[in-house]
C-alpha positions as a LaTeX table, in Angstrom:
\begin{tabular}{lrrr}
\hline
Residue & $x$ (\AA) & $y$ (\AA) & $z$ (\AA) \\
\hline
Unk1 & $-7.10$ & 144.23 & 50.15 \\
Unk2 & $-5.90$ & 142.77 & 53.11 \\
Unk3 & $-3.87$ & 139.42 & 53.50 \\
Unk4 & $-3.33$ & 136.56 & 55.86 \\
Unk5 & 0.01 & 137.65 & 57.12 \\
Unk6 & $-1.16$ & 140.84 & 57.57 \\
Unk7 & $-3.82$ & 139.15 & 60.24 \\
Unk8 & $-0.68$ & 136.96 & 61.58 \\
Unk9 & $-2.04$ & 134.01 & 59.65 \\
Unk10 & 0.53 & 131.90 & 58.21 \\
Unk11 & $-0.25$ & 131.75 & 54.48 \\
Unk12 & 0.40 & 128.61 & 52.44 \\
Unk13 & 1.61 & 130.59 & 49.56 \\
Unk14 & 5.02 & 129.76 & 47.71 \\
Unk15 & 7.16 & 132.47 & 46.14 \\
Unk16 & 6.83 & 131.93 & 42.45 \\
Unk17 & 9.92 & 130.96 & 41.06 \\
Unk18 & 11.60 & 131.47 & 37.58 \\
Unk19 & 12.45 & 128.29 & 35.21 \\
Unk20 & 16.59 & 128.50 & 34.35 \\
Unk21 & 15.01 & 129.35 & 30.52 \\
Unk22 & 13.43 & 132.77 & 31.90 \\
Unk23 & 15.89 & 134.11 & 34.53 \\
Unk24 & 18.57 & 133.31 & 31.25 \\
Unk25 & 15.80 & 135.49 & 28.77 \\
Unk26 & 15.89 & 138.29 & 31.88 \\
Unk27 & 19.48 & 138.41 & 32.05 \\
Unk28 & 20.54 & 138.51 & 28.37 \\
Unk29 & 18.10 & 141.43 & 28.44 \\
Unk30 & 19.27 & 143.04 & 31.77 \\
Unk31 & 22.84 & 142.97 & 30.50 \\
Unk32 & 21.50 & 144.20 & 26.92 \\
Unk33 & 19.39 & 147.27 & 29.05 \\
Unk34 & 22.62 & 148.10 & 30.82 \\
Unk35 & 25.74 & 147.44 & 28.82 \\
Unk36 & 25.97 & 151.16 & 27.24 \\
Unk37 & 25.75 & 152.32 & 31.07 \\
Unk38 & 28.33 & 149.84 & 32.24 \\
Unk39 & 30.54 & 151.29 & 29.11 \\
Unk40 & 30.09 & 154.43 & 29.49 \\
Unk41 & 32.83 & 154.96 & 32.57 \\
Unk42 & 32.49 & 157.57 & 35.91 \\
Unk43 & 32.13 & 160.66 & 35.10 \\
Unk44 & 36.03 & 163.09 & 36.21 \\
Unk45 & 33.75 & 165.04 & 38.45 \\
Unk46 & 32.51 & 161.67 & 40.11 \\
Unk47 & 36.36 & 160.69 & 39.86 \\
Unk48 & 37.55 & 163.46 & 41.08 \\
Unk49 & 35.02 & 163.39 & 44.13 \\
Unk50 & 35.83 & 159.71 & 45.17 \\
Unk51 & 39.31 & 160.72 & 45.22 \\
Unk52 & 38.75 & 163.30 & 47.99 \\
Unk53 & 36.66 & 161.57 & 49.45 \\
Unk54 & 39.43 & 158.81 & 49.50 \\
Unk55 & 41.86 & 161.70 & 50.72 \\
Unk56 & 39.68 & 162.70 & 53.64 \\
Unk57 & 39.19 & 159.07 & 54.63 \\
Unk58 & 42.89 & 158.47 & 54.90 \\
Unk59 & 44.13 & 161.49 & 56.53 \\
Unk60 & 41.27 & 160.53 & 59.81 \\
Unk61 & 42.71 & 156.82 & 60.08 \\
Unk62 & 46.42 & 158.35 & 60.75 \\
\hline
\end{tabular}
């Protein structure tokens, strides 16, 4: 299905937009979705890689 702007047609269509109620109800479920991930730290091998990859960094700015 094809649409108006794909045609260069400027459409008269508004982006829908969320009441305060329902982007509050998405983010209380967001943060409920993702709080174990937040909690749950790096990883030492991900640690340990940033690091280096820190090291690296600093040793080409010198």
């Amino acid at each position: 299905m094809e649409t108006p702007a794909a045609h260069g047609k400027k459409s008269d269509v508004k982006p829908a937009k969320l009441g305060r109620e329902v982007q509050a109800r998405l983010g209380q479920q967001l943060r409920a979705m993702y709080d174990d991930v937040l909690n749950q730290g790096v990883p030492d091998r991900f640690a340990d890689l940033i690091k280096r990859l820190d090291a690296n960094g600093n040793k080409d700015k010198q």
